[in-house]
C-alpha positions as CSV (number, residue, x, y, z in Angstrom):
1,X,224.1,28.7,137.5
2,X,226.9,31.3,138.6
3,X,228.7,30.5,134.9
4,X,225.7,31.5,133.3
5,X,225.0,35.0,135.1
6,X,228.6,35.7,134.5
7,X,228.2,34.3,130.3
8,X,225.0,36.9,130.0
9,X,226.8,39.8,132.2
10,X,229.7,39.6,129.9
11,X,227.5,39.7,126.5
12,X,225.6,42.7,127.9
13,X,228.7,44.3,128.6
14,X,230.3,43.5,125.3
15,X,227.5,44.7,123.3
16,X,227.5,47.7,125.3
17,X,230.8,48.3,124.2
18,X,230.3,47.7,120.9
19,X,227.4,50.3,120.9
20,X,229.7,53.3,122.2
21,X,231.8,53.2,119.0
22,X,229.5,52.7,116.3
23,X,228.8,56.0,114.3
24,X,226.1,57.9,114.6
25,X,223.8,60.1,112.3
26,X,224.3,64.0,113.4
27,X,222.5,67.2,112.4
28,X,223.9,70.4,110.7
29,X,224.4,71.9,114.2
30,X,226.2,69.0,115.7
31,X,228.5,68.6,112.3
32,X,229.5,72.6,113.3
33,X,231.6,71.0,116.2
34,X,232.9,68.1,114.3
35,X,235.9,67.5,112.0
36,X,235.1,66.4,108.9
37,X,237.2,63.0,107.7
38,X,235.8,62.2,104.2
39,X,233.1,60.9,102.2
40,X,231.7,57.3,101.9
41,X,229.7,56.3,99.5
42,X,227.3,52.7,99.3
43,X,224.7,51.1,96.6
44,X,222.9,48.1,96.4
45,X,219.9,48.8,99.4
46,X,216.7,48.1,98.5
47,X,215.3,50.4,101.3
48,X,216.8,53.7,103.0
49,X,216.6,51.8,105.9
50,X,219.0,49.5,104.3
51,X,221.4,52.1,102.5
52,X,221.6,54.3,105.9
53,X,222.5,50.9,107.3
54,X,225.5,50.3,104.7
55,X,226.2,54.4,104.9
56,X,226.8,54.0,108.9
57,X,228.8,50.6,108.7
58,X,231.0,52.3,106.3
59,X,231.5,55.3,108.2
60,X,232.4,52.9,111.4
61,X,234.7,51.2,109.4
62,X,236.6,54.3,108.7
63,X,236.4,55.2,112.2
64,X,234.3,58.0,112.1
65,X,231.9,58.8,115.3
66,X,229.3,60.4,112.7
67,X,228.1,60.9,109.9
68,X,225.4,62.9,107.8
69,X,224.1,61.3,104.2
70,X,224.2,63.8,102.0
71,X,222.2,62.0,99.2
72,X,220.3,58.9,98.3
73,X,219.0,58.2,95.1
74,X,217.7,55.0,92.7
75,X,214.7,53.2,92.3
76,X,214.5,49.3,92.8
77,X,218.4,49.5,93.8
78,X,219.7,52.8,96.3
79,X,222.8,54.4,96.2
80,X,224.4,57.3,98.6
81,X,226.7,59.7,99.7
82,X,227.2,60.7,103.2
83,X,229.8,62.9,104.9
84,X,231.5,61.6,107.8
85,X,232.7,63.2,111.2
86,X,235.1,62.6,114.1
């Protein structure tokens, strides 16, 4: 019983961590204090859920803490732009 209370204390934790390093979307205001780092750009979504999704992975994976999409366009397939920040 003790392995399992230890096996779900160290996936809480983990995701936790996780969490703390994955970007985030910022406003105007917050971009002021921010450097930006570059421009990513995704297609493909077939909702904005979907492309801010694929906009936010991308920014993570080019270690920015932030980012702010700068536009979104398509019909049946979306494609973006979005700044990112560190």
């Amino acid at each position: 019983m003790k392995t399992i209370k230890y096996a779900v204390a160290a996936a809480a934790l983990t995701a936790l961590s996780f969490g703390a390093f994955a970007a985030e979307p910022v406003t105007p205001a917050q971009a002021q204090n921010m450097n930006k780092i570059g421009v990513v750009s995704a297609d493909g979504a077939s909702t904005l859920d979907g492309l801010e999704a694929r906009l936010a992975a991308k920014a993570e994976a080019a270690g920015a803490s932030g980012y702010s999409i700068t536009s979104a366009n398509g019909q049946n397939k979306l494609s973006g732009t979005a700044v990112i920040y560190k």
